[in-house]
N, C-alpha and C positions, 0 to 999 in steps of 0.2 A: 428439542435439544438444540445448542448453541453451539458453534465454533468461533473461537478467536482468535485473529491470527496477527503479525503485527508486518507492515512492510514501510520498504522505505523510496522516497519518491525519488528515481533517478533522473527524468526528464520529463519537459515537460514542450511540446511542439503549437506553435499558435497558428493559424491560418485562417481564412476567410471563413470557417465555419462553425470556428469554437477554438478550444484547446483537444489536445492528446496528451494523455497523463498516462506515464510510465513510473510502473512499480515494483519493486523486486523485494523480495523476501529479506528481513534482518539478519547479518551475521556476524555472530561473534563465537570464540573459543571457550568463553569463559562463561562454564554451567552456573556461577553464583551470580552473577548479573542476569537481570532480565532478558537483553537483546539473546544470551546466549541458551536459556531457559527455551526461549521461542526457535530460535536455530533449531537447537534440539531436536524441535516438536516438527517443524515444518522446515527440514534442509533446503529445501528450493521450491520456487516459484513467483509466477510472474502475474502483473495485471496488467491490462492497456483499454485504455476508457476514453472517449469520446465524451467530453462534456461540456456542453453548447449553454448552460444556467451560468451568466457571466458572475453571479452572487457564488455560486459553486466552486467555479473554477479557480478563485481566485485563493481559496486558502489550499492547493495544493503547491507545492514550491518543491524544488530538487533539493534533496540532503536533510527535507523533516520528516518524520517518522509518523502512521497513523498506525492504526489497529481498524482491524476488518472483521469486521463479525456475520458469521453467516448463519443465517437462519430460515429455515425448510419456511418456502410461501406453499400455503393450502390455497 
């Protein structure tokens, strides 16, 4: 089984050894749009990731919107 969840990138810190990528949960009031469908489901939460793949790091940016899918590693 799967989980989806959708976050949105608030910051992003660079320094000598990669980037730091700061994420927080999507939030909106309004249950007929998506962002708030996801609210919904997942009120809060946060990510913070260290990612030193300079091809990686570059498509996270502050203010765009991913989705996170989580799925059980055997």
């Amino acid at each position: 089984m799967s989980t989806r969840a959708k976050f949105e990138c608030h910051k992003v810190e660079v320094d000598a050894y990669g980037k730091t990528v700061h994420l927080g949960v999507v939030y909106d009031t309004d249950l007929a749009k998506e962002d708030g469908r996801f609210t919904k489901a997942t009120p809060s939460g946060k990510i913070e990731m260290r990612v030193d793949n300079p091809e990686a790091a570059v498509q996270f940016e502050p203010g765009k919107k991913y989705y996170v899918d989580f799925t059980e590693a055997t």
